[in-house]
N, C-alpha and C positions, 0 to 999 in steps of 0.2 A: 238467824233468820232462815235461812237454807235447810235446816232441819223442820222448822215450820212448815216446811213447804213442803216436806215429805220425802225428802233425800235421806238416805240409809248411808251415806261414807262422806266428809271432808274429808280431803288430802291433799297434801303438795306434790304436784309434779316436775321433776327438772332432767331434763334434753340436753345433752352432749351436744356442741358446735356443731352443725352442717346438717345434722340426724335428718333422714328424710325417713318418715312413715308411709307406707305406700298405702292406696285406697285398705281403707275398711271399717267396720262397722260395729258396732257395740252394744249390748243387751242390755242397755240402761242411759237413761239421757244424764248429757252433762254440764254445768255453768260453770263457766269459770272463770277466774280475773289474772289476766298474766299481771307477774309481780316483779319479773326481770329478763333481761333480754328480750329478743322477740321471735315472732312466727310467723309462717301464713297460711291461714287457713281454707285447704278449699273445698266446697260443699255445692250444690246443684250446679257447676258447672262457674260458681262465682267465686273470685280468691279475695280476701282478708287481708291485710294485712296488719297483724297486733301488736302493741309494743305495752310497757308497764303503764295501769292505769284502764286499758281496753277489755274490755268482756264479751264472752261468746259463749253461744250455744250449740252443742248439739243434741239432734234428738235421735233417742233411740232409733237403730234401724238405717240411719244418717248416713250413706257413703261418704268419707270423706278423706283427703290427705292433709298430713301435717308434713311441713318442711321449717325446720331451727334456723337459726339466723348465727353468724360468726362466734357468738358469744354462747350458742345455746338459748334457755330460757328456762324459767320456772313459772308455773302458774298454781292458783290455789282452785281446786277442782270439787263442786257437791254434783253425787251423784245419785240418782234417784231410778232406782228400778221398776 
């Protein structure tokens, strides 16, 4: 479905316990469905919080921080340039 939509990469992503991502930004927007563990996502100033099951977006250009959760996480990520 994802490639339909005109996404150039599927992939799994998986985060080490506690990983914090400090702000920043990426040259391609991205959907994604975390698959285990959790995160929290924050983007205009609003924070997320996602566990297995939740889907997010960012869009290109998107300042944003991730921060893992005890367990880490993994999510399945299409990304579209």
């Amino acid at each position: 479905m994802e490639r339909a939509r005109g996404c150039t990469e599927v992939l799994a992503r998986s985060y080490e316990p506690n990983t914090l991502v400090p702000e920043h930004t990426h040259e391609f927007t991205a959907r994604a469905l975390v698959v285990q563990g959790e995160l929290w996502l924050t983007q205009h100033g609003v924070t997320q919080h996602l566990q297995p099951g939740d889907r997010f977006e960012v869009i290109r250009g998107t300042p944003h921080i991730e921060q893992y959760g005890p367990q880490g996480a993994t999510y399945w990520v299409a990304r579209t340039l």
